[in-house]
C-alpha positions in Angstrom: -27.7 5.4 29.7 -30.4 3.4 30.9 -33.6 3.9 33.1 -34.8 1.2 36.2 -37.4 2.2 38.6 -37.4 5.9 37.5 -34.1 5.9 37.9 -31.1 6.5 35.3 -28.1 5.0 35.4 -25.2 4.2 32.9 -24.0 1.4 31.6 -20.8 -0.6 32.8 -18.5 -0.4 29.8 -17.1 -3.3 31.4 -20.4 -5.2 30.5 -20.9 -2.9 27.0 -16.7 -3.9 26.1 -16.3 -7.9 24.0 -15.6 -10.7 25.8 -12.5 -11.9 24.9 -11.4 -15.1 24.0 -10.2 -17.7 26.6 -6.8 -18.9 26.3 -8.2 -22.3 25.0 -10.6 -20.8 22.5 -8.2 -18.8 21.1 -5.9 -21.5 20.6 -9.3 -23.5 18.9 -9.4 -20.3 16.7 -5.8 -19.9 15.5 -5.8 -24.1 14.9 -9.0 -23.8 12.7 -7.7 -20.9 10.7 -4.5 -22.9 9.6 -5.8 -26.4 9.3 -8.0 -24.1 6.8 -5.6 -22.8 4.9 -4.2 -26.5 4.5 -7.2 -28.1 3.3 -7.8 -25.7 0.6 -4.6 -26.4 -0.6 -4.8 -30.8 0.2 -8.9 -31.0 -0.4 -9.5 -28.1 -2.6 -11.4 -24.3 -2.1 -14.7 -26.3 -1.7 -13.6 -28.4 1.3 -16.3 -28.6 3.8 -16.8 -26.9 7.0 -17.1 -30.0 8.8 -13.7 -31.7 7.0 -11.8 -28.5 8.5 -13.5 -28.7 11.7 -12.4 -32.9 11.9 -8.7 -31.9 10.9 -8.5 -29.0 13.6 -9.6 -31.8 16.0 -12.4 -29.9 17.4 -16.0 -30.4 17.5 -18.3 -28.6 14.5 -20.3 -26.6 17.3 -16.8 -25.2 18.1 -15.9 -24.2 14.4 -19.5 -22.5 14.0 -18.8 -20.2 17.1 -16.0 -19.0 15.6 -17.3 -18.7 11.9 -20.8 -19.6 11.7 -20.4 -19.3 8.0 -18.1 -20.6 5.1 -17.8 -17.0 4.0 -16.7 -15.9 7.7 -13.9 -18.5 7.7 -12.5 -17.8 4.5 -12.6 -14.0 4.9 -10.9 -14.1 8.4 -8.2 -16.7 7.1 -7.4 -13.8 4.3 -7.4 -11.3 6.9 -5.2 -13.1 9.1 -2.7 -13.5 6.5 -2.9 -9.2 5.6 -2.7 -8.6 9.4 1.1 -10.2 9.1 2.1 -8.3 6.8 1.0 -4.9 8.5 2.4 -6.3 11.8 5.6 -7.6 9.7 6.2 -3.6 8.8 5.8 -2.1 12.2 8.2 -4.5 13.5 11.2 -4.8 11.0 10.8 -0.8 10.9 11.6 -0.6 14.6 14.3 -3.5 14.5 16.0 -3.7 11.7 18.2 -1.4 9.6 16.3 0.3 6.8 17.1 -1.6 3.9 17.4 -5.0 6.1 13.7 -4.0 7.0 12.9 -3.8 3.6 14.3 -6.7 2.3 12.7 -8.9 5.2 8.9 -6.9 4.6 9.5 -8.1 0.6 9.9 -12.0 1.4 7.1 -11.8 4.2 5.0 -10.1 1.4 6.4 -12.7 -1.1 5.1 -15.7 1.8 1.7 -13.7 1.6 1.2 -14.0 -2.1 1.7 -17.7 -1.7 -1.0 -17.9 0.7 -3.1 -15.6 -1.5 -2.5 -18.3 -4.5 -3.6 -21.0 -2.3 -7.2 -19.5 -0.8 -7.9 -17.5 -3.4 -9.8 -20.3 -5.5 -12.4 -20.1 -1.8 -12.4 -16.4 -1.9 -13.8 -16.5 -5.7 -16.4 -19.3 -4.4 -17.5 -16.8 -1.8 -21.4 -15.7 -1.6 -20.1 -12.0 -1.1 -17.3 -12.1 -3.8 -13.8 -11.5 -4.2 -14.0 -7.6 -4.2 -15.3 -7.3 -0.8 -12.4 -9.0 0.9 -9.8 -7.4 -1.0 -10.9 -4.1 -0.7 -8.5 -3.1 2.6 -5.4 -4.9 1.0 -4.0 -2.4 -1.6 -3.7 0.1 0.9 -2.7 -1.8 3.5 -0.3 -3.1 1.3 0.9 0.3 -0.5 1.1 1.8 3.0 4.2 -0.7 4.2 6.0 -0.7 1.7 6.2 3.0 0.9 7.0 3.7 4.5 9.5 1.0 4.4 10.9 2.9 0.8 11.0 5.8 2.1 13.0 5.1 4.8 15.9 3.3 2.8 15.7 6.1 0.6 16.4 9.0 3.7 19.2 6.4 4.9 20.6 6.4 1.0 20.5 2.7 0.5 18.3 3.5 -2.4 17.6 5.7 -5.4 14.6 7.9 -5.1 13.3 6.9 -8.3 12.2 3.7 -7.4 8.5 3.4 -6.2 7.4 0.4 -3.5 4.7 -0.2 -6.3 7.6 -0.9 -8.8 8.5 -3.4 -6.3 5.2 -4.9 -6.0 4.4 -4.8 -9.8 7.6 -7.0 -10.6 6.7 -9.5 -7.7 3.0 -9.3 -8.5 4.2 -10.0 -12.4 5.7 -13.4 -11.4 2.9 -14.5 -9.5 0.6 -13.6 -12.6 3.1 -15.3 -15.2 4.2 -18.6 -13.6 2.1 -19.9 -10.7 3.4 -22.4 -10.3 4.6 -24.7 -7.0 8.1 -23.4 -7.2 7.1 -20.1 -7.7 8.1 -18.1 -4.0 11.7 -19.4 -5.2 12.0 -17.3 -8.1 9.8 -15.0 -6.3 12.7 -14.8 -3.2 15.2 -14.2 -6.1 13.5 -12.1 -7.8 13.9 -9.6 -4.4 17.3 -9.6 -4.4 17.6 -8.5 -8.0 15.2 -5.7 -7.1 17.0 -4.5 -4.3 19.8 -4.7 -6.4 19.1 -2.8 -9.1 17.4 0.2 -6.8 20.8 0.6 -5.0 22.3 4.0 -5.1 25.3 4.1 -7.4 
């Protein structure tokens, strides 16, 4: 509520809500993010703001509105890539069959850890520090793919004693052991084999 002249009156929420983004700045917005992503794979996790801002094609002043710092880009690039995943979940849950939604969740998640592999040397530069942006992804993370478990368990495509962590371990495992640039093939593999082995007899 506010007072004028003695007066109370509340405020809009139309003027209290965000403004959201115009179809042209949003499109600005999603460009920057993966030209971002790009560089600190092609320049390296120290690539400047500037650099990003010239391969997105749009003016510095532009890139600053959206993340007026280096930690702000980085962060919301990370974020970006965890907000597929969750989305990735709700949407083979409500399309696919339950073990097809699983299988597809697992090689979106695999295409995640890529993209974690690839930023994560400009997360560990970042003034705030690694543990701050992580610190929603384990849930986020345990959450899909125990819903998605469960589910292929109630439908009996899989044994119930099989965790989704089990699954994430052994594809979290490769990623630690062998990093390197072919690594989301054996990673893709590695899915099948999972599945595989959980099946009910």
């Amino acid at each position: 509520m506010t007072k004028k002249k003695g007066k109370t009156t509340a405020v809009s929420r139309v003027e209290a809500a965000p403004r959201k983004l115009r179809a042209d700045a949003l499109q600005n917005r999603e460009r920057i993010l993966q030209v971002a992503k790009q560089a600190f794979t092609d320049v390296g996790p120290d690539v400047s703001l500037d650099e990003i801002a010239k391969l997105a094609v749009v003016g510095p002043g532009t890139l600053y509105r959206h993340f007026p710092t280096r930690d702000a880009l980085v962060g919301e690039v990370y974020r970006t890539e965890l907000e597929k995943l969750k989305a990735a979940e709700q949407r083979f849950s409500e399309t696919l069959p339950p073990l097809e939604a699983l299988r597809a969740w697992m090689l979106t998640f695999v295409d995640y850890m890529a993209t974690k592999l690839i930023i994560l040397p400009a997360i560990n530069l970042m003034a705030c520090g690694p543990e701050k942006v992580f610190e929603q992804s384990g849930p986020l993370i345990t959450t899909a793919i125990d819903s998605l478990m469960h589910r292929a368990v109630a439908s009996g495509d899989l044994r119930g004693d099989v965790s989704g962590m089990d699954m994430l371990r052994a594809l979290a495992g490769l990623w630690a052991v062998a990093p390197t640039q072919d690594w989301p093939v054996s990673a893709r593999k590695m899915v099948e084999i999972l599945l595989l082995g959980a099946r009910r007899v």
